[in-house]
C-alpha positions in Angstrom: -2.1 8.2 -89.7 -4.0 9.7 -92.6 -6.6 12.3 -91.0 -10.3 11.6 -91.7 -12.5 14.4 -93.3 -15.7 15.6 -92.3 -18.2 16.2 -95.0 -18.2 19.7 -96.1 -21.7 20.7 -94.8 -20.7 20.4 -91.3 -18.8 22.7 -89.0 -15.7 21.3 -90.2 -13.2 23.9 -88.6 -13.7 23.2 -85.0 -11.1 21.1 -84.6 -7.9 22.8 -86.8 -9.0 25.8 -85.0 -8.9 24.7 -82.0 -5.7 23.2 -82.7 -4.5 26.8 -84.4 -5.2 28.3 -80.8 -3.2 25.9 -78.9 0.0 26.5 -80.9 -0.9 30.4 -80.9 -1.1 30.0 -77.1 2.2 27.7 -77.0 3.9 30.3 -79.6 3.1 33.3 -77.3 4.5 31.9 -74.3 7.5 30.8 -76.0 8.1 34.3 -77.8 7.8 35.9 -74.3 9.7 33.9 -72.3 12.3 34.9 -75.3 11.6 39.2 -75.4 11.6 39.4 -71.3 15.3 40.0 -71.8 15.9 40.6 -75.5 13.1 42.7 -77.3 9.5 43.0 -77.6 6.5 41.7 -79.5 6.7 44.5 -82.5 7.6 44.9 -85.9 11.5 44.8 -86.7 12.4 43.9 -82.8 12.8 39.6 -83.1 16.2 38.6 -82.7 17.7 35.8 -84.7 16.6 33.3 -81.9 13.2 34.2 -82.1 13.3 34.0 -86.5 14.3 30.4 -86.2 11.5 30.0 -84.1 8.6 31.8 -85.5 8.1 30.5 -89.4 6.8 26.5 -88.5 4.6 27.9 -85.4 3.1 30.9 -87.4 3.1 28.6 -90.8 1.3 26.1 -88.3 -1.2 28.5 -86.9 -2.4 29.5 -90.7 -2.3 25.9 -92.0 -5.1 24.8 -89.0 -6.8 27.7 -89.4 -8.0 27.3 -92.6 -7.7 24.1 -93.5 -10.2 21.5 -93.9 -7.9 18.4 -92.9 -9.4 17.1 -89.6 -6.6 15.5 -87.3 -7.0 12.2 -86.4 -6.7 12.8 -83.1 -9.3 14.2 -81.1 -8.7 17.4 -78.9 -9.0 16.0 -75.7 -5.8 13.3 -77.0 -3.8 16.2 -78.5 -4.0 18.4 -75.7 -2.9 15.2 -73.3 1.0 15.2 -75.9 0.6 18.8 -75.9 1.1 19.2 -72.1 3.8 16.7 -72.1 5.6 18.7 -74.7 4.5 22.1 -73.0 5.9 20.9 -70.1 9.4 19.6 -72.0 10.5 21.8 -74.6 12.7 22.1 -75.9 13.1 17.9 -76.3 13.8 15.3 -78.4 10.3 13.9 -79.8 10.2 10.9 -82.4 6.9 9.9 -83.6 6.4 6.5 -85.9 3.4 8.2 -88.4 3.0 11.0 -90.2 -0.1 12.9 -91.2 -1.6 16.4 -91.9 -1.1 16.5 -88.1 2.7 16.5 -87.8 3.2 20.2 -88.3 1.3 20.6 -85.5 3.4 18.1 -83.4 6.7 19.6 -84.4 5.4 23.4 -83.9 4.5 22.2 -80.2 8.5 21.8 -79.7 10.4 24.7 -80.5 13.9 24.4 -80.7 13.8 21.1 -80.0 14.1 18.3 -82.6 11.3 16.3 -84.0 11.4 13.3 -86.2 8.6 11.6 -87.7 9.4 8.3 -89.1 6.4 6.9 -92.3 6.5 3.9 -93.9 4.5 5.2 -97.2 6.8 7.4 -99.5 3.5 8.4 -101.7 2.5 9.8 -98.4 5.7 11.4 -97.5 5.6 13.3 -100.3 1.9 14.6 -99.9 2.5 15.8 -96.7 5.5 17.7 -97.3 3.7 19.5 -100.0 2.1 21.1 -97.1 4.6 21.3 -94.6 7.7 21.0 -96.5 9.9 21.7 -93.1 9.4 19.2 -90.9 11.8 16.3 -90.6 10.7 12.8 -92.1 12.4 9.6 -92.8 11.3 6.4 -95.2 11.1 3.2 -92.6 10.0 -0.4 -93.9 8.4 -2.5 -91.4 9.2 -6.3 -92.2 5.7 -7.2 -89.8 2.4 -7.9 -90.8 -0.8 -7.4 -88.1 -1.3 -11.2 -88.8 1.9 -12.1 -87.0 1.1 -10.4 -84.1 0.5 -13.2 -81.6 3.0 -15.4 -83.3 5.7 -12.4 -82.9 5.1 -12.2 -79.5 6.2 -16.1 -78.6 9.4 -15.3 -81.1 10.2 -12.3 -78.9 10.1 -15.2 -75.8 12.3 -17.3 -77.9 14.9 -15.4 -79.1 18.2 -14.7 -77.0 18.5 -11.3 -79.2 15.4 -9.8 -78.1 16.0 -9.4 -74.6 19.1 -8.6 -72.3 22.0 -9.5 -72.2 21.9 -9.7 -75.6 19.2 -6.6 -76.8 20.4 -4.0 -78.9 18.6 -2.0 -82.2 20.9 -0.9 -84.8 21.9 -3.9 -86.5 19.8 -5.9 -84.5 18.1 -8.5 -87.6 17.4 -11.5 -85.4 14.6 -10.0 -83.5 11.6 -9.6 -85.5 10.4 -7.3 -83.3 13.6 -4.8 -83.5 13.8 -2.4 -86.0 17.2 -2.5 -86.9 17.9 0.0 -90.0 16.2 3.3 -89.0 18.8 6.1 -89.7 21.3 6.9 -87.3 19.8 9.7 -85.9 17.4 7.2 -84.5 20.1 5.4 -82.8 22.1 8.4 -81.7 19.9 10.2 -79.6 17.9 9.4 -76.6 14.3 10.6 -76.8 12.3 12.5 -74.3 8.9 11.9 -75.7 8.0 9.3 -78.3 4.6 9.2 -80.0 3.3 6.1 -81.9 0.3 6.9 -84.5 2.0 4.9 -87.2 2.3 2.6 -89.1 -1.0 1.3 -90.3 -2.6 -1.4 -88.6 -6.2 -2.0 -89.6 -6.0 -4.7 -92.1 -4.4 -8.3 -91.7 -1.5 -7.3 -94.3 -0.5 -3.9 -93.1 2.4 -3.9 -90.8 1.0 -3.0 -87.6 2.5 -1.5 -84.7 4.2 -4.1 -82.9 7.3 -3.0 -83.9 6.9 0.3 -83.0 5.6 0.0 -79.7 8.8 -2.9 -78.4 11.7 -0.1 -80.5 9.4 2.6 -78.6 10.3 0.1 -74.8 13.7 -0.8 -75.4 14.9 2.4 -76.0 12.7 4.0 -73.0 14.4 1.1 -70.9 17.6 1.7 -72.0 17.5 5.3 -71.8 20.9 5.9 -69.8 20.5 10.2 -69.8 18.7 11.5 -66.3 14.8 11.6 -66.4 12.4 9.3 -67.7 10.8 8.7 -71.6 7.5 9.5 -72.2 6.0 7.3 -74.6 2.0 8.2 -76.0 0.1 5.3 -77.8 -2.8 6.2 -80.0 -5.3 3.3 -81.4 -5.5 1.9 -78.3 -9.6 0.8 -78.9 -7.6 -2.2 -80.9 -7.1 -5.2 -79.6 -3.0 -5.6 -81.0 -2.1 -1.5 -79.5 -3.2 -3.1 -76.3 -1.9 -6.3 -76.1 1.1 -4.8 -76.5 1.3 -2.0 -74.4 0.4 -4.0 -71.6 3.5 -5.9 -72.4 5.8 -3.7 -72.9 5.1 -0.5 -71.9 3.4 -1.8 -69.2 0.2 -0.7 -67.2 2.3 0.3 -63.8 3.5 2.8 -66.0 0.6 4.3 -67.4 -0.1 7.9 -66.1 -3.1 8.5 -68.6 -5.8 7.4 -70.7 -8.0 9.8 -72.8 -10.3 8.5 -75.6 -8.3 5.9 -78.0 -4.8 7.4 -76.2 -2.6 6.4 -73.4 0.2 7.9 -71.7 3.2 6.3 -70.3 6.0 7.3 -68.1 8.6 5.0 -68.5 11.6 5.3 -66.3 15.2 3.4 -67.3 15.6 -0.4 -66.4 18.0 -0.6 -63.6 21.0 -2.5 -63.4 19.4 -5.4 -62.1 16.5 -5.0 -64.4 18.8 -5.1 -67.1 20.1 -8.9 -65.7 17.0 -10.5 -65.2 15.5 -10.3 -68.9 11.9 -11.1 -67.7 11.5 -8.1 -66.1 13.7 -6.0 -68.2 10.2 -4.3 -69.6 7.7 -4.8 -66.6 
């Protein structure tokens, strides 16, 4: 999820500010929805609700304003998770990557809670030098992008990797399951959940298989009211789409814009949840 840099004779800030005037816009609704019946927009007038809420969008607004880290994503594909979060907040939102972009992500849910989960800890650190406040965990991804299509007839295989009995936490005897995330993983049911991560553009990186079935299952076995939202970037490779057609399923797909697609993924049903074949699709 490392952003790509444009070289420094071109108009590089187009898109961080763009992306600065989207959470400016998104910070303004939110701080008047919050002073309609508290205070105004003035000096000395915030309350503490609107304190807690102000320092990541502001720090975000500066930090894409005048910064020459392009997002990886292009505008057209943020503003597609920024509508969904818009529309949402505040949600739970879990995204499997992290990258000079995640400020951004988390300052587009205020007062929700955001979680980024990144499998490098050399990049963890880098990108907490800028945005020290965001919440990131350490993951390691037992996969490899050359196991894809051999992962997939394991998943058919193994009684663990489908109902009755599919669970995550603890879960080692699906490959495909990733079993020791922390427990706030596991604890909470997510309303959006973006995947931009891990790395999956050389044979030995560990790809995003397991990321996109965790991503499923716990969309399908969502048991709050509503529906998960689940937004897949990469999808120009041939492994992001073999696999969302799998599991997140194209009668579920609401969106596609660029290299991005968008799925609305309701909770399996009871029967669903018998008949393991169509426990995804």
């Amino acid at each position: 999820m490392k952003p790509r840099r444009l070289p420094l004779d071109r108009p590089w800030l187009a898109v961080p500010l763009v992306v600065a005037v989207m959470i400016a816009m998104a910070f303004l609704v939110v701080n008047f929805k919050l002073v309609t019946t508290k205070a105004g927009l003035f000096c000395g007038t915030t309350s503490a609700i609107e304190r807690n809420v102000i320092p990541i969008q502001l720090h975000a607004v500066l930090h894409y304003a005048t910064t020459r880290d392009i997002p990886q994503q292009s505008t057209a594909e943020i503003r597609v998770s920024f509508d969904v979060l818009f529309s949402l907040y505040p949600c739970n939102f879990l995204v499997f990557g992290l990258g000079h972009d995640s400020l951004m992500w988390a300052s587009f849910n205020p007062n929700g809670f955001t979680m980024f989960l990144e499998e490098d800890p050399n990049w963890i650190k880098t990108v907490l030098t800028k945005a020290p406040n965001i919440r990131v965990y350490p993951v390691g991804y037992k996969t490899h992008l050359y196991d894809a299509k051999n992962l997939l007839a394991h998943y058919k295989a193994e009684p663990n990797c489908l109902p009755p009995k599919l669970h995550l936490q603890g879960n080692t005897k699906c490959r495909l399951v990733l079993s020791d995330l922390p427990n706030e993983v596991y604890d909470k049911e997510w309303d959006v959940i973006m995947i931009d991560g891990p790395k999956g553009y050389l044979p030995d990186l560990p790809g995003r298989m397991a990321a996109i079935y965790t991503a499923a299952v716990m969309a399908r076995m969502r048991t709050r009211p509503g529906v998960t939202h689940v937004i897949l970037h990469d999808v120009n490779r041939k492994v992001e789409r073999v696999y969302a057609q799998r599991f997140l399923c194209r009668k579920y797909l609401v969106k596609a814009v660029g290299r991005l697609w968008h799925f609305v993924i309701p909770p399996a049903s009871k029967d669903q949840d018998l008949t393991p074949n169509t426990f995804f699709c």
